[in-house]
C-alpha positions as CSV (number, residue, x, y, z in Angstrom):
1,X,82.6,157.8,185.9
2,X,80.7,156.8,188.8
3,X,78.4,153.2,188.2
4,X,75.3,153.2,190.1
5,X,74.9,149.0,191.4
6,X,72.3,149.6,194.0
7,X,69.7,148.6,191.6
8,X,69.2,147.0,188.5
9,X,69.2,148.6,184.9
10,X,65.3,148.6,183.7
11,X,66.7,149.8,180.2
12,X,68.9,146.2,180.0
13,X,66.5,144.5,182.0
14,X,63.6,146.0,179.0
15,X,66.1,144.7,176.4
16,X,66.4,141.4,178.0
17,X,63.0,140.6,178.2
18,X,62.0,141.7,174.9
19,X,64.7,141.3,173.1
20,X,62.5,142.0,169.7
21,X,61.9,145.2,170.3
22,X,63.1,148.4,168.5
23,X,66.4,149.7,169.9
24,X,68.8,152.4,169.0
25,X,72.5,151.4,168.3
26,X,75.6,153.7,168.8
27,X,78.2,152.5,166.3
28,X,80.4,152.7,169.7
29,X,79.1,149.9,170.8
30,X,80.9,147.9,167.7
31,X,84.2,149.7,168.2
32,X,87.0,148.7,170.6
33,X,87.2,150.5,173.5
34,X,91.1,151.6,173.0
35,X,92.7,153.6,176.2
36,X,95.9,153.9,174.8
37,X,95.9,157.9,175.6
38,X,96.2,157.0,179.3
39,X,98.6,154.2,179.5
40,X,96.3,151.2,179.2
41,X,96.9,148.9,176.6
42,X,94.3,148.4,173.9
43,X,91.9,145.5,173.3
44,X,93.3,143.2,170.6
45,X,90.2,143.1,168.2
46,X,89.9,139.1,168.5
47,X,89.7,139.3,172.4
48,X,87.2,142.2,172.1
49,X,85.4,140.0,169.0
50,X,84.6,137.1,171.1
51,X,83.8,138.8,174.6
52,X,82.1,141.7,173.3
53,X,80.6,141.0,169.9
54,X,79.5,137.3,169.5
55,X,77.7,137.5,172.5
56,X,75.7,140.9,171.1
57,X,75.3,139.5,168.2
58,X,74.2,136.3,169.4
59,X,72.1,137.6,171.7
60,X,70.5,139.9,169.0
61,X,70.5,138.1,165.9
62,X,68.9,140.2,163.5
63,X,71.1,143.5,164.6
64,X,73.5,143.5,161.8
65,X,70.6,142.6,159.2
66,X,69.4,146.2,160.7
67,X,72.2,148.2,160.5
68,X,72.9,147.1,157.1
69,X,69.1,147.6,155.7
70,X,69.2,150.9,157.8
71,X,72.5,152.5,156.7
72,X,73.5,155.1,153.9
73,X,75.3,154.4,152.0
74,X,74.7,151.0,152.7
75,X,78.6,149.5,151.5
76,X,80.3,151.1,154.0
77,X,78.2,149.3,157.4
78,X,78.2,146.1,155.3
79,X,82.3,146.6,154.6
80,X,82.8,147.1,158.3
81,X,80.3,144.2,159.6
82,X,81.7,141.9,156.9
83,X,85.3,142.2,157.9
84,X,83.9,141.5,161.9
85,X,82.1,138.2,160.6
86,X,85.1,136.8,158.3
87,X,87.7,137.9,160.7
């Protein structure tokens, strides 16, 4: 993978500024990168909980409120986000 620095993201920079606005969520991005396949240990889900998650969460406050009251069926995104807030 090759990570253009040169120049900053206007996509994150967008986000950033207007942090309000509508934006589309892979469920990737709540899922532990694990590179186990290629000899890399994996994340240990608290590690990746507080680096990766708090802050998006934090940052974005009413994401999981979205992903629940956009889901369906909505108990397995609530099941999921649930066990990431009361682990």
């Amino acid at each position: 993978m090759k990570i253009e620095l040169t120049s900053p993201n206007s996509s994150l920079e967008s986000i950033f500024s207007e942090p309000s606005q509508l934006i589309t969520l892979d469920a990737n991005l709540l899922i532990p990168p694990d590179r186990s396949l290629f000899g890399v240990r994996a994340l240990p889900f608290k590690f990746f909980h507080e680096v990766w998650l708090e802050p998006v969460f934090t940052a974005f406050p009413r994401l999981p409120e979205e992903v629940i009251s956009s889901s369906q069926p909505q108990e397995l995104p609530y099941t999921f986000l649930q066990m990431l807030f009361d682990s």
